[in-house]
N, C-alpha and C positions, 0 to 999 in steps of 0.2 A: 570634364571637370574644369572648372574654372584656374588658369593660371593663377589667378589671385591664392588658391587654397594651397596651390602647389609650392608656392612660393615659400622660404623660412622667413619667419618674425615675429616677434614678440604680440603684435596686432593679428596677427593672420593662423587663422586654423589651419592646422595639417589635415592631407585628405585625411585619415584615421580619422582625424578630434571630427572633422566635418560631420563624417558618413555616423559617428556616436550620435553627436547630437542632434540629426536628423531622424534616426531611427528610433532613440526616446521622446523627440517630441510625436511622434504620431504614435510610440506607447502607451505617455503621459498625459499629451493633449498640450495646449497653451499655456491655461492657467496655471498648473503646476511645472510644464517647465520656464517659464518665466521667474517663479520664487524660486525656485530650484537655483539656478544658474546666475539670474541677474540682481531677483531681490536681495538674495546670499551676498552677491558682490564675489560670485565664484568666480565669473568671469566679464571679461566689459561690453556692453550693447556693441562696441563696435566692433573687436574681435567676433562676437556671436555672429554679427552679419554675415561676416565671409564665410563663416558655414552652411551656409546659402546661397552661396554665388552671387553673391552684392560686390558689386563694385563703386567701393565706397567712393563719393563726388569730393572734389576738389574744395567745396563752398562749406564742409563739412569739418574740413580737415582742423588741426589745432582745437578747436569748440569741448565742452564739457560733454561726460558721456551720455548725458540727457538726450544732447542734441538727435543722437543717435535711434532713441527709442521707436520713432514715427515709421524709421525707413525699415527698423528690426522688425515691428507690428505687419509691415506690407509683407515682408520676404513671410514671415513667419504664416501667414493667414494664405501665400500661392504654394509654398510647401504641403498646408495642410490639406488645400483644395486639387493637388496632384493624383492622380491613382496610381495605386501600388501593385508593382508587377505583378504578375502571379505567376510564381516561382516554376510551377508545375504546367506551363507551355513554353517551351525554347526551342520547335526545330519544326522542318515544314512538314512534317509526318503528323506532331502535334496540330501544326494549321488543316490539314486534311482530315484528319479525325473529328476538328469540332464542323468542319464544312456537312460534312456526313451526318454528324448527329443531331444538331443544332437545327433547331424550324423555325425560330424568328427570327431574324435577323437583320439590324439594321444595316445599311449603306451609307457611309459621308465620302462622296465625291467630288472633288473640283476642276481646276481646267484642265491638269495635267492629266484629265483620260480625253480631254479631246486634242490637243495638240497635233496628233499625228494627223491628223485631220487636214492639218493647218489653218488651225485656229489659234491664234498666242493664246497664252495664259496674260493676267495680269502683271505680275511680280517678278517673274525673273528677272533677274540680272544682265544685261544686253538684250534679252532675246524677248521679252513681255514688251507686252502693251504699253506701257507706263514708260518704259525707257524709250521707245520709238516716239513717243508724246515728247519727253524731256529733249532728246535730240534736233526733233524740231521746234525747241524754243518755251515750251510748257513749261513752267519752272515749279507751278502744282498740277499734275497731269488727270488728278483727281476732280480739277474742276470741270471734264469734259461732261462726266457724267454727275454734275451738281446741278439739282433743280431750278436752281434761281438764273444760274446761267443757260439751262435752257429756254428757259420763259423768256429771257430777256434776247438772248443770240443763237438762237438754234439752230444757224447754219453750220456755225464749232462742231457739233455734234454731228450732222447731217456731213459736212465736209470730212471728218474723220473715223464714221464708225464702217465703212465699209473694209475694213480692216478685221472684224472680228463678227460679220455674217456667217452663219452657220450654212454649209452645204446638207441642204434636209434628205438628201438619198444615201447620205454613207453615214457609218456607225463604225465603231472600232471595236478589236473582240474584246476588250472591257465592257464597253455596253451590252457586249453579248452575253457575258457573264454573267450581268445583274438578271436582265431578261433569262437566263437558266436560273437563277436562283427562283425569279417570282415563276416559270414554268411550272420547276419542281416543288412548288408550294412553301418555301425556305423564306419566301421574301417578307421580311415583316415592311420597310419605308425604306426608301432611296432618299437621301436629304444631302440637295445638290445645290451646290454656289453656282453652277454651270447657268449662263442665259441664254446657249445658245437651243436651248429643245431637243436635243438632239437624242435623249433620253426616250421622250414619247417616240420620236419616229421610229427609234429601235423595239418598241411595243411594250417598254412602261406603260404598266395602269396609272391611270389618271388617281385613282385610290391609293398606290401606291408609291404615289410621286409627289416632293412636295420641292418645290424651286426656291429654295431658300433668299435668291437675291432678282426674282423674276424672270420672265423669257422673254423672246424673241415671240413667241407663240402667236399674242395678239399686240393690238396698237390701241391707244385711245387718244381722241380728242382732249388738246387741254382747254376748249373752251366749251362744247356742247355735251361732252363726255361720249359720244358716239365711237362705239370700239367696232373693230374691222380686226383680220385674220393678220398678223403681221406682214405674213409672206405680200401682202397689195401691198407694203412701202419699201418692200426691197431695190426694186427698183429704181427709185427715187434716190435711197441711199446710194445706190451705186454709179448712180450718174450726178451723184452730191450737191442734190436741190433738195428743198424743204419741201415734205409734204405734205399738202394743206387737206382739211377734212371736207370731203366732198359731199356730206349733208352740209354743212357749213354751207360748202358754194352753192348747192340747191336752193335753199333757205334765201338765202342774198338772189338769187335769179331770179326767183320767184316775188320778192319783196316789190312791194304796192310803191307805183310812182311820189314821191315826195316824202317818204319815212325816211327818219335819219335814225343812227345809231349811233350809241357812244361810242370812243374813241377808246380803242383797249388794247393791250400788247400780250397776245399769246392766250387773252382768253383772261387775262390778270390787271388788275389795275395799274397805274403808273403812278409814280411819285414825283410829281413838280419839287425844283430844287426847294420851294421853301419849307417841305415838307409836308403839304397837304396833298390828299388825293384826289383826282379827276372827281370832280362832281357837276349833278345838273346846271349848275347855277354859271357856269364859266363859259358856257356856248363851246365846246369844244365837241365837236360832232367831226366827225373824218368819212369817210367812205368807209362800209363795212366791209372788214377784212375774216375770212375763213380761218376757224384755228387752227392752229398745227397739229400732226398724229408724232405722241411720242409712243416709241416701243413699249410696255409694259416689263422694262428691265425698274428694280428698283433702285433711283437715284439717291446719291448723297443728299439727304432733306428727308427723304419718305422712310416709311415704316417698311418692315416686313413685314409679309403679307402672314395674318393672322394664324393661319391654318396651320405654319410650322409650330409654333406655342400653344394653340391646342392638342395638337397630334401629338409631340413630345410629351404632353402634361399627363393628359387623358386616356391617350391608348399604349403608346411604346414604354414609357418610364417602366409598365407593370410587367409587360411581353417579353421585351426582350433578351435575347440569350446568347448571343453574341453581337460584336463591333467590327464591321471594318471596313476602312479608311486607307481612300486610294486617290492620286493622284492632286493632294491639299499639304499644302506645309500646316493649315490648323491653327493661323495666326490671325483670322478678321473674326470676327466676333459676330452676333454670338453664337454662327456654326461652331464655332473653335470648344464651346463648354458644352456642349453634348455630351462628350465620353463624361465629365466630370457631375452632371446633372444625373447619369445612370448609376446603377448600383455599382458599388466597387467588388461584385465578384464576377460580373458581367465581364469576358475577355474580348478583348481588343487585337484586330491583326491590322499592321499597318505598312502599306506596302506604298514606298516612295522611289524613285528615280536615286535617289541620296545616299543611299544604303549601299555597302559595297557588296555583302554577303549575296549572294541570288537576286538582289534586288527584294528584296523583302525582310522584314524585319518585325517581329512581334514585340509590342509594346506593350503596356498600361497604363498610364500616365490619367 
């Protein structure tokens, strides 16, 4: 519970006044609790906030209660898109019962089942990826893996991902578990942040596998499009040179005495300072250069690869008959609205490192 609610003040709901007016707005719905509470003038936008764990902004403070409305409309519409416990799962006898009975099932997993591996996860706190970035100097660590800044300097990337290469012979007995679930015929999709593959090599079906933020698996060319098995640029990474695509340099050996080629950075055009781009007419020909192989991880810029947004839409929304959610805090998007996309009678088992009970914890959210 938010200190804010715990707090006494004539502004601030008591948890009691909170946990009411949460509970009627998903009896009620919006519309009516809206008239109900604020068109009434029962109570202020900005008091109602805190019944939501708003913590109201500084820029806000003093202002008429109007001001209020925008940030009440936000809290009020992530309240509504929460799922609600279900009352009638609370202990791990309840989590083995639905394991037993249940035959779809989906999986959201993230780094936190490879770690033991020794693989970082992204996010934590000292010990992710992001902070080891920040420490040496990164001040957005995000921009390692941002497409423009590969195109442009891809040795950043090539110099620092050897950090979070997957070892393809070992699996952890989480991976083991999914692999018993899909054995036992339980497995409806696995939908993993994870890029390191480490999923397939434990004997994920490719059917039942959908890499939410890409893998390690394969490589492609960012100038001929020419894709290769990831594992051929391991190497490279790890002796932290860029690897250039070897149809590329085929192409270029092969090429007829006196052809010239354009001049191009990564396989992308360049933008001269005054704004225009490389074109025929400037005489700028260089010596052809081979394009780089980038991992098939999805970077900052790119889309997710299609198949999760049809697979959720098409086949799981209708299947599935349990949730659970292992090794993800459930904060990058949009893995993170899954549980919220499926039916709210669908139950959810959520087992975090966080949790102090057995390490596990059943949610619905």
């Amino acid at each position: 519970m938010s200190r804010l609610i715990q707090e006494e003040g004539t502004d601030i709901c008591t948890a009691e006044e909170a946990k009411a007016f949460r509970a009627r707005l998903h009896e009620v719905g919006a519309g009516k609790f809206i008239f109900d509470n604020i068109t009434t003038g029962k109570i202020t936008a900005r008091k109602l906030c805190t019944a939501f764990e708003v913590r109201i902004p500084k820029f806000l403070e003093g202002l008429m209660d109007e001001a209020y409305y925008q940030l009440l409309g936000l809290a009020i519409n992530r309240e509504l898109n929460k799922r609600r416990r279900l009352e009638q799962y609370n202990t791990i006898d309840d989590a083995v019962k639905l394991l037993l009975e249940r035959k779809n099932i989906i999986v959201i997993t993230g780094a936190g089942i490879s770690t033991s591996l020794g693989i970082p996860d992204f996010r934590s706190k000292n010990t992710g990826f992001y902070s080891k970035l920040q420490e040496m100097g990164y001040d957005e660590p995000e921009q390692v893996f941002d497409l423009d800044t590969f195109d442009t300097e891809p040795k950043t990337f090539y110099t620092l991902a050897g950090d979070i290469l997957p070892d393809l012979k070992k699996w952890t007995p989480t991976h083991e578990f999914i692999r018993l679930l899909q054995d036992k015929g339980k497995l409806l999709t696995n939908y993993t942040q994870n890029i390191d593959n480490v999923e397939s090599h434990a004997g994920i079906r490719k059917d039942k596998l959908i890499q939410c933020h890409g893998s390690w698996a394969t490589a492609t060319c960012r100038k001929c499009r020419y894709r290769i098995p990831g594992e051929d640029i391991f190497d490279d990474i790890r002796a932290q040179r860029i690897a250039e695509c070897k149809k590329c340099i085929h192409e270029i050996a092969t090429q007829k005495p006196g052809m010239k080629r354009k001049r191009s950075s990564n396989g992308h055009k360049k933008r001269r300072p005054g704004g225009d781009d490389d074109d025929d007419s400037d005489g700028a020909y260089d010596i052809p250069q081979p394009g780089v192989m980038k991992p098939d991880i999805t970077f900052f810029g790119e889309q997710l690869p299609q198949d999760f947004f049809d697979r959720l839409r098409t086949v799981d929304k209708d299947k599935v008959d349990l949730v659970i959610v292992m090794g993800t805090s459930m904060k990058v998007r949009p893995v993170s609205e899954i549980p919220n996309f499926l039916p709210n009678n669908v139950p959810q088992i959520y087992i975090s490192r966080d949790v102090s009970i057995l390490g596990l914890r059943l949610v619905y959210i």
